[in-house]
N, C-alpha and C positions, 0 to 999 in steps of 0.2 A: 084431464086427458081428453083427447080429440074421439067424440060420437060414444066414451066409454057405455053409457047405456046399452047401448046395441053389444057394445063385448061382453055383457053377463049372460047372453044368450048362448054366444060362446064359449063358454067354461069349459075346460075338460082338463080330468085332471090326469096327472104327468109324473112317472115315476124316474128309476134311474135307466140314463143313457147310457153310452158307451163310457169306459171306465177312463181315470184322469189321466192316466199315467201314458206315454208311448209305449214304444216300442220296447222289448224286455234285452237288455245288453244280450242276453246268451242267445239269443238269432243274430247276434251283430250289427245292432242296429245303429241310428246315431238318435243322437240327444230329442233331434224335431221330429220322429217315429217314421224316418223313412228306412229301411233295408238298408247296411252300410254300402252293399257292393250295386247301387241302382244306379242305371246309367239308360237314359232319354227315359226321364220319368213324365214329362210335362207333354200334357196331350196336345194335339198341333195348333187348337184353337188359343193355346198360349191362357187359360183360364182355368181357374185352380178350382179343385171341388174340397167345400166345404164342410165341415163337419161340428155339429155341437157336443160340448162334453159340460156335463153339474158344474158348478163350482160349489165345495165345502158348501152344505149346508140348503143347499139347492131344494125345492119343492117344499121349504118350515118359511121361506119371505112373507111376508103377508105384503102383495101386490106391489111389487118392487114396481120401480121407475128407472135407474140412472145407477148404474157403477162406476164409479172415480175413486182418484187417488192424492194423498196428502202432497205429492211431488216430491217427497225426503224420504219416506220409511219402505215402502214398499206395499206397504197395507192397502185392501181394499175396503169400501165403503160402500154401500149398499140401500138406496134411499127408497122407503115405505112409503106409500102412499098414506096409511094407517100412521104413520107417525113417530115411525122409528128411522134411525140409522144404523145399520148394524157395521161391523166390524169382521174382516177375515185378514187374519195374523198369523203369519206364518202356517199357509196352508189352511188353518182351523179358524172354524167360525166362531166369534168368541161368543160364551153364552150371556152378556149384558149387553145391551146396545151401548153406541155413544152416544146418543142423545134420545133420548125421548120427550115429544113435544107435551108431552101428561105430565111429567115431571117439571117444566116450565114455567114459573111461578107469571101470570098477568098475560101468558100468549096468546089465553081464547082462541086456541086452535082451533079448526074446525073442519072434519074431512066426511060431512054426512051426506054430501054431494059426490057422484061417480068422479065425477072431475075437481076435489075439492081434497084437503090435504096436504103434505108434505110433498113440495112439487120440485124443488132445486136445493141443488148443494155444490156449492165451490169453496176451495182453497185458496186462503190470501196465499198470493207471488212469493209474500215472506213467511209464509206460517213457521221454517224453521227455527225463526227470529220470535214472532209476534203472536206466534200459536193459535191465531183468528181463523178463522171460517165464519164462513155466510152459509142462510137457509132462505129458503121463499114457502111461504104456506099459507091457506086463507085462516083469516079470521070468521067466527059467530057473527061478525055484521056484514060479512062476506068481499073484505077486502083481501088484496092480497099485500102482505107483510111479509117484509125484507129483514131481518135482521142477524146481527153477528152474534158469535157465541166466542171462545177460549176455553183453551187446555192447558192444564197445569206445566205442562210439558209439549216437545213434537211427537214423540213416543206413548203419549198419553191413550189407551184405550176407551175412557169414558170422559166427556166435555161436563164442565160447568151447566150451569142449567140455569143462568141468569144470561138473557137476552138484552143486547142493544139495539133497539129499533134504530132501522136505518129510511128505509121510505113507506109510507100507506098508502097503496095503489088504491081508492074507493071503486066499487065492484058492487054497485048495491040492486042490480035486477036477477041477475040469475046467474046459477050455481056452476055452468061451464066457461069453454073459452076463457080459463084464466089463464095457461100461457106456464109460467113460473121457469122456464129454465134460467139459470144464471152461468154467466162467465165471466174470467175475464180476458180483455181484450190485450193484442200485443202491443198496445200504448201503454197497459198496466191498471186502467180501468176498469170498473164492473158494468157487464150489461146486464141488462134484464129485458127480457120478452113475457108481452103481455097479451094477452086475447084481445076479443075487443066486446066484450061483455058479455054474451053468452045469447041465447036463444037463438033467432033466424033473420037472417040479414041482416046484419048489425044492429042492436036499437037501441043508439045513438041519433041523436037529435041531427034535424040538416042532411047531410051528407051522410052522416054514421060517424062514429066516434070512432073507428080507425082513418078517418080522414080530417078528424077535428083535432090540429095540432094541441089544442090547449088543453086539452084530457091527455091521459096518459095510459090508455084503453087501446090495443092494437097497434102497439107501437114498439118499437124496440130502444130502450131507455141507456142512456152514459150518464153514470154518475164517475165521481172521484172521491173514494173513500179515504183515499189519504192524503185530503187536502191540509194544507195547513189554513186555509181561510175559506172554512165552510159556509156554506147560505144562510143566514140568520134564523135559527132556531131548527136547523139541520145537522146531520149527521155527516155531510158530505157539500163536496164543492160539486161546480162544474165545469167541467175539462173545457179548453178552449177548441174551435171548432165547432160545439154542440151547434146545428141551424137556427137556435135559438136564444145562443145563450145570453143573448141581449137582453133579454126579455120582450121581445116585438115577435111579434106572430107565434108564438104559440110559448108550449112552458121549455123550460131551461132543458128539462131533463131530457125533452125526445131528441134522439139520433134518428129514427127512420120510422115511417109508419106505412099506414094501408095494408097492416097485417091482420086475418082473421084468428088464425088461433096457429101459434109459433111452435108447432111440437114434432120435434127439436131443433135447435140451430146449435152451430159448433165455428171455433174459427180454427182452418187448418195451422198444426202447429210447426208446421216448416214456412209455408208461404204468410199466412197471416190473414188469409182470405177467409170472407162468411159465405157460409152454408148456411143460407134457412128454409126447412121444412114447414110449407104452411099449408095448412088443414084446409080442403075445402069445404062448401056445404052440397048441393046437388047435383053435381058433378064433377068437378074435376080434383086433382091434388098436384100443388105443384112444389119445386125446387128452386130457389132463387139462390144465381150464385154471385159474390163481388168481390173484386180485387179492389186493387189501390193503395195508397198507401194509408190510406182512411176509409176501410171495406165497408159500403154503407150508410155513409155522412149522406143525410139530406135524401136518402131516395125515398119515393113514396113507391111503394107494392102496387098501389092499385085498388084493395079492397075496399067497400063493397062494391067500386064498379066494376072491377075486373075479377074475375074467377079464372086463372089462370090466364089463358092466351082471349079468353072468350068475355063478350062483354054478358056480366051478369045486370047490372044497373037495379041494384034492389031499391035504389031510392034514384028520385028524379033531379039529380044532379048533373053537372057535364064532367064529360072525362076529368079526370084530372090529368094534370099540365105532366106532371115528369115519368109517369109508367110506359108509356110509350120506346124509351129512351133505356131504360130496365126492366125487359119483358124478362119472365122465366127462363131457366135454364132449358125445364123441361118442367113436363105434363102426363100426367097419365088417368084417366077415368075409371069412372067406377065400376066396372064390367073387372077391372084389376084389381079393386079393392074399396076400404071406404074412407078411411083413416090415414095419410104421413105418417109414419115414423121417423123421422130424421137422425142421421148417425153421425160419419163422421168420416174426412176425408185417412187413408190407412198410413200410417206410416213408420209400421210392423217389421217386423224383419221376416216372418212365419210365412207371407206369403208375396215373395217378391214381386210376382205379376202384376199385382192388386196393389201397390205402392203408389201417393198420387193419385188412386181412381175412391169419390164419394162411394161412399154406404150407406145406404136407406130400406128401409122395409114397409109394410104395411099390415094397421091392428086387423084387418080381416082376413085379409089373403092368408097373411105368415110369410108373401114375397119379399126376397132379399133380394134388392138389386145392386150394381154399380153403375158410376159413366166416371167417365174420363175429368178427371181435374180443368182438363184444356177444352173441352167440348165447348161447341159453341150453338147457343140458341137455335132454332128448335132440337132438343139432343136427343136419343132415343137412348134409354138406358137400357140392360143387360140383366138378362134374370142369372142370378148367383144360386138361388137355393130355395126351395118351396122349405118353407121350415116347417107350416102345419100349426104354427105358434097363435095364441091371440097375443103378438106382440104391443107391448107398453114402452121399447125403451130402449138403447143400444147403449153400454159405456166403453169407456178406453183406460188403459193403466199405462204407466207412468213409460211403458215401451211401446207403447202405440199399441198393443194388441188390445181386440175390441172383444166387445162383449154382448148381448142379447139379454132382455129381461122379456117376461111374462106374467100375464096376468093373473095363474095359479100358483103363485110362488116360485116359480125357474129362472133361475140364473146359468146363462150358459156361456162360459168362453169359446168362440169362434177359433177353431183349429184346423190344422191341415195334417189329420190324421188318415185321411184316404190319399193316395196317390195312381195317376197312374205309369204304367209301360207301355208303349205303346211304338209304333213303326208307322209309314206310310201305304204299308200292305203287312197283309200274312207273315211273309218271307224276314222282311224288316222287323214286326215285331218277335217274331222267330226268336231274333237274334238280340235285342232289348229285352227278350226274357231273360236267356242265357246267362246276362248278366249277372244279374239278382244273384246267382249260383253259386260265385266263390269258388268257381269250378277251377282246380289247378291245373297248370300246363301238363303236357303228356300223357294225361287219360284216352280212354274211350269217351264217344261222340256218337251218339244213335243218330242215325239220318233217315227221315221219313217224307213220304209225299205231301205236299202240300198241296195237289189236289181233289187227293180221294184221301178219307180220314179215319178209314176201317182200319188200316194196318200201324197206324200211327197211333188210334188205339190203343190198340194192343200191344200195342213196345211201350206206353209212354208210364206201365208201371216197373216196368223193366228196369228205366232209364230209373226212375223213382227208386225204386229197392237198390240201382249202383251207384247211386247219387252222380249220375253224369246225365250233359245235356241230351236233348233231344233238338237238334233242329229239319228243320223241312224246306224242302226241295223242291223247284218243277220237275215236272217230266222232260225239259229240253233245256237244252244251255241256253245261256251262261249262266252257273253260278248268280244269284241276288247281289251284288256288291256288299250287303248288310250282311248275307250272310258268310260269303269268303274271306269278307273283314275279322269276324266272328272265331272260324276254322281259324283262320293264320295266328288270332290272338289265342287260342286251344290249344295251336302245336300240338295234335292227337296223334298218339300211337299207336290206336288202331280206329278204323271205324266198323262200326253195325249198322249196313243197310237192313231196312225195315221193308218187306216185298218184293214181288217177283218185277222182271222188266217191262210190264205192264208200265207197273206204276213207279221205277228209278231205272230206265234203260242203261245197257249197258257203255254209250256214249257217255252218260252221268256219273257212272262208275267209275270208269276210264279216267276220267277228269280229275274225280276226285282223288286216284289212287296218285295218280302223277304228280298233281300238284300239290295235296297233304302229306301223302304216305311217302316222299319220296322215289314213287316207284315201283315200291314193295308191294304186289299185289296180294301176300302172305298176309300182310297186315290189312286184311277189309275182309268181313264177314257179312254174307246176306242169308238173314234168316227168312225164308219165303215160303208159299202154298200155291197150289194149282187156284186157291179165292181168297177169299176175306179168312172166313173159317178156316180153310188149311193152313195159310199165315199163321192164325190165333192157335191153333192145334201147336203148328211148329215151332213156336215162341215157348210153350209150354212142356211139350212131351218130352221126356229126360229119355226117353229110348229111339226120338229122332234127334236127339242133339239139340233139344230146348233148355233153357236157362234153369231150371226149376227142380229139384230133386222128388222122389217120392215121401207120403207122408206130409207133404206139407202141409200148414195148417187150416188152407182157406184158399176157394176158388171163387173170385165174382166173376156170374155168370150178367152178360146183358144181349140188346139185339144188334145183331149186326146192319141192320138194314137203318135204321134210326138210332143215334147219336148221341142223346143228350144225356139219358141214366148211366149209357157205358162211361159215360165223362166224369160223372157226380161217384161215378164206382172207382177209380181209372187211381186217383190219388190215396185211396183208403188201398187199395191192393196195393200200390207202389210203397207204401208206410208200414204196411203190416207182412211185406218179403212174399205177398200172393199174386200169383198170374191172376188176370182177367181174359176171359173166353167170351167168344162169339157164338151166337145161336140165331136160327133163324127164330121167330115169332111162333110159330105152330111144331117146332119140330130140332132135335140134336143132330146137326151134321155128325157125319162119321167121324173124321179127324177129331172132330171135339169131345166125341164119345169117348174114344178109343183113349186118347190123349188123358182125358180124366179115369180112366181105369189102370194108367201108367202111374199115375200123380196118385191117387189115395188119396185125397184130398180129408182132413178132419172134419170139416163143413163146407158146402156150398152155399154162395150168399145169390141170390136172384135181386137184381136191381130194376125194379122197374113194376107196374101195375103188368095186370093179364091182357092187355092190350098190346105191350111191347111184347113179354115174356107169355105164352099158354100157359092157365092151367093144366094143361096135357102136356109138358114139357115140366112143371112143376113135379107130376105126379108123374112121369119114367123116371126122375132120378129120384126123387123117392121110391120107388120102384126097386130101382139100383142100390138102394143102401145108405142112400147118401144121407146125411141130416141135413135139410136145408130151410132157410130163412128168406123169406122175401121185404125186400123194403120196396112197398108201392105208394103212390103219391097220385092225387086226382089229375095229375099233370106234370111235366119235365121239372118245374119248379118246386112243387111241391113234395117231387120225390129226389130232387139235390136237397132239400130241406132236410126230408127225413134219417136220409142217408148221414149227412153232417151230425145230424140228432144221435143216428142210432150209434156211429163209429166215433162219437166226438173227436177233439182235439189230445193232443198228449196233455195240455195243460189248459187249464179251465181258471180264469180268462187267456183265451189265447191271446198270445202277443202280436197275431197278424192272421188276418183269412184274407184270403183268395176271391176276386170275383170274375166269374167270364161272362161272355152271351151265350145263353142258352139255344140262339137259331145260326148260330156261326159259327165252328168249334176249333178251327186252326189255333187259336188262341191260347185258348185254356188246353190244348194237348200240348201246345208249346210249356204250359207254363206248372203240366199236371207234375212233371221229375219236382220243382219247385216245392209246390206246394206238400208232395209225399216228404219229402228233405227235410221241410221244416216243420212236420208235423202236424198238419193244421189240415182246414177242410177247404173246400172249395162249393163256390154255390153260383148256381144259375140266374142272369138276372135278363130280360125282356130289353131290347135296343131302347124302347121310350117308354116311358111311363112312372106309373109308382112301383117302387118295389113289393113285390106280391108278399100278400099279406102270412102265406107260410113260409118267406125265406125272414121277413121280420120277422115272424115267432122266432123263428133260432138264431138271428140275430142276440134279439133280446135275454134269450136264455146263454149265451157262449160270452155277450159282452165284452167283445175284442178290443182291444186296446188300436189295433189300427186294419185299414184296409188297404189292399192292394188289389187296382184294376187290371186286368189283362185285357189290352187292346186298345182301340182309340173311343171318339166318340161317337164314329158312323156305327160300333158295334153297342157300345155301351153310353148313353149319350151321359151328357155331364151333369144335365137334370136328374139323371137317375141313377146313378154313381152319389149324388149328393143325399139321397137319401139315406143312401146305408148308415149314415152315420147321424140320424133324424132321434130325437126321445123317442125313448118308448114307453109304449103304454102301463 
């Protein structure tokens, strides 16, 4: 493997992700774990956020490389560096390997090298027929060895253990840069990539031995294993084409050279084109892409005089004649990473965006990027996914969906378990939440400001306890297009304005009664207060005509002046049938007093550190009688975290949580009736960065089967949406 030394430094070991399964049918969901009733789920940048989930058996690999598939049964195959091949069969990872190269009588295996071992595994075209597969792995004299094996059957869970040597690639300096992926090609050919000896600079005589056709060091090899008139005292022919197959200028076997260390190449299996990942040494790492109908006859890379777009000239030779003519796709330095990973172009059905665009990562970073199939020289690729991985390896199964390995034993399939909702504003995604809601015609429709968010608040557990939406409003016409679209698709039979004519004038009123209600101004309710608090008081008190009876069982109290605890509170009230109340910071408005003395509340719950909520505002209503509980958090995040903690899910793993931004709240009020509906929590996430390290603890403790974004990516960006669904520790 490319620079592995340097990844033992790296180590870190990696327990269970998020769990395999989607979405749980009894939320309604569909088969790929999106919500059934989700409508404008794809965020506008048209790029899908990623998520890793185990595969069976996941963190027991011993330094996995490469997951593929037979191309008949469905099975996955799982290739050890260490020496194995495992098997996952139906679901279940089986407990024998299919092959182990210990068990291989004469292989002189040999993996005591970080980059030495079990390095490739392909399926004969016919396996269904001829039950063959090929391995590549070094030899004790530290070649690298080609050869095939068979299974008694196609269905076969463990291979034979007698090998037929196919090529000896001599390798006799040093223990990296062997290369070893195999394929085969859509002529029906195998190829084979090779290092081009290992140590620094190529040290190959001359030029370097990725530039000396007649070694087989740095090059990317065509053989034909099912020739019927093989090379004398060979295993295989040579396809017609090969640049050499003359035998003039160099050996039969090379297709393309000037490669330093190939890890990984792939040929897309719709077009037919090569993708190769090639390793650089002190700076750069690059991408080489080719079509044609021969992707790759005859090109030289470049290496050692080129290192990507840049001349490196490790030996004193002149350019070579044809790199010029086949510069890289693309380039990235090591400020990015240090290592290639090369994957595979997608061609999935899981994430349609991403169809046609390469996949590559890198063993340092843990970046997953893309670029476009079509891109043309110099390309700039697209970060997908900070994964946090010492990545070893990416595969693909027999549907195109891809896969991720690592260097602690993780196997991860690439899924689109997070999604988002989103609008082009507030108001738009407003009405893209609504959706989500399965919400029937002829209900109530709470309608709140969208742009003061204290009263919206305070309805949005209302909405939550009568499972109807909430959408938001300006203060001045017209109507959002998204959101009148919205209404007409509702047909409501009454609505509930949320506040006084501050914040929904009665112009707004007006509009809506005419155009929804028919008219009827009988049918529109506004529940309101002289502020915020009298609002919150009025929503609540059953002796001013608030929604709430006495005795209830729970009041979440937060601050009204700041935002984010009343939000992380706002879904557990709307779940558990409890008003949520507004308080200033220092001190119980009257209304809210008074109101919680009408209610008899069985406990008060305080959402928020002593910073949002007093302890002198803690200690009157204990004072008063009240039992009360506080959930505080060193920060807005930290206390969505604990809040999610202390109130869980109905079901553990839930089958969906909730994410908003924690500095924007339109969003996640839109989306709070949602989340109470479906039982689940909702948690605070930061516009950029990583996900703070206490929304992961509960993350990792609740283990959601899927995530849903509320908003776009100016609120939530896509790097950090991608996290949520990162291993955890």
């Amino acid at each position: 493997m490319p620079h592995l030394a340097a990844s033992i430094v790296l180590r870190r070991a990696l327990a269970s992700g998020a769990a395999a399964a989607l979405v749980l049918a009894a939320l309604g969901a569909s088969s790929l774990g999106y919500p059934a009733a989700v409508e404008a789920v794809v965020a506008p940048s048209g790029k899908p956020i990623l998520s890793l989930v185990k595969v069976p058996g996941s963190g027991t690999y011993d330094e996995p490389l490469l997951v593929t598939t037979d191309g008949t049964s469905g099975r996955l195959f799982v290739v050890e560096r260490t020496g194995a091949i495992r098997v996952i069969d139906g679901g279940v990872k089986q407990g024998t390997p299919f092959l182990s190269m210990g068990a291989v009588s004469g292989a002189a295996f040999n993996d005591s090298g970080d980059e030495e071992g079990l390095l490739g595994l392909v399926f004969d075209p016919a396996f269904a027929t001829n039950h063959t597969f090929y391995v590549s792995y070094t030899r004790t004299d530290g070649s690298l060895q080609v050869s095939s094996f068979t299974t008694a059957t196609a269905t076969a869970d463990t291979a034979g253990t007698t090998a037929t040597p196919i090529i000896d690639i001599p390798h006799p300096v040093n223990q990296n840069h062997n290369g070893g992926m195999l394929n085969f090609g859509p002529d029906g050919d195998l190829y084979i990539g090779t290092g081009d000896g290992g140590g620094a600079d190529d040290p190959g005589a001359g030029c370097g031995n990725a530039q000396n056709t007649n070694v087989l060091l740095g090059k990317l090899l065509r053989i034909d294993v099912h020739s019927s008139s093989p090379l004398p005292g060979k295993a295989y022919g040579i396809p017609v084409g090969n640049p050499f197959a003359s035998g003039s200028g160099g050996a039969k076997e090379v297709f393309s050279w000037g490669l330093r260390n190939p890890w990984r190449w792939s040929f897309d299996r719709s077009t037919g084109d090569l993708w190769v990942a090639d390793v650089g040494q002190d700076t750069y790492e690059e991408v080489d892409h080719l079509g044609g109908a021969s992707p790759g006859q005859g090109v030289n890379f470049g290496w050692p005089y080129y290192e990507g777009f840049h001349i490196a000239k490790f030996h004193s030779c002149p350019a070579p004649s044809s790199p010029g003519s086949t510069p890289p796709l693309l380039v990235y330095d090591h400020s990015k990473g240090c290592a290639i990973i090369g994957g595979y172009v997608y061609r999935g059905s899981e994430f349609p965006d991403l169809v046609g665009r390469y996949l590559f990562g890198d063993l340092c970073s843990g970046t997953i990027w893309d670029v476009a199939a079509g891109a043309t020289s110099p390309a700039t690729p697209e970060v997908l996914l900070q994964s946090g991985l010492t990545l070893t390896g990416f595969g693909e199964d027999a549907a195109g969906e891809l896969y991720l390995e690592e260097i602690n034993g993780g196997v991860y399939h690439i899924v689109s378990n997070t999604t988002r909702v989103s609008g082009a504003d507030r108001y738009a995604t407003s009405a893209a939440v609504a959706g989500l809601g399965g919400y029937t015609t002829g209900g109530t429709v709470y309608i709140a400001s969208g742009a003061g968010f204290a009263d919206a608040l305070s309805a949005a557990p209302l909405a939550g306890r009568d499972h109807a939406p909430l959408l938001l409003v300006p203060p001045t016409l017209p109507v959002p297009s998204a959101i009148a679209s919205r209404l007409s698709a509702l047909a409501p039979s009454h609505l509930t304005l949320i506040g006084g004519t501050g914040a929904i004038p009665t112009a707004v009123a007006n509009h809506l009664v005419a155009t929804y209600l028919g008219g009827d101004a009988g049918k529109l309710t506004r529940l309101a207060g002289a502020d915020r608090y009298d609002t919150s008081a009025a929503i609540a008190d059953p002796l001013r005509g608030g929604k709430y009876l006495p005795g209830v069982g729970g009041v979440i109290i937060a601050n009204g002046g700041a935002f984010p605890d009343g939000m992380s509170g706002a879904p557990v009230a709307g779940r558990k049938g409890w008003p949520l109340m507004l308080v200033r910071a220092d001190s119980i408005p009257a209304p809210v007093a008074t109101a919680l003395t009408h209610l008899n509340p069985g406990a008060v719950w305080i959402v928020g550190g002593t910073g949002a909520v007093s302890a002198a505002v803690e200690t009157q209503l204990i004072n008063e009688g009240y039992a009360v509980t506080r959930i505080p958090g060193a920060d807005r995040y930290a206390t969505s975290a604990n809040t999610a903690a202390d109130f869980g899910p109905d079901t553990v793993p839930p089958a969906v949580v909730y994410v908003a931004s924690g500095t924007g709240f339109a969003d996640g009020l839109s989306g709070t009736p949602i989340v109470a509906g479906a039982g689940t929590v909702l948690l605070l996430l930061p516009a950029t960065g990583p996900v703070p390290a206490s929304i992961r603890t509960v993350i990792c403790e609740l283990a959601p089967v899927s995530f849903v974004v509320l908003g776009g990516p100016a609120v939530v960006s896509d790097a950090t949406a991608g996290g949520l669904g990162q291993p955890c520790p």
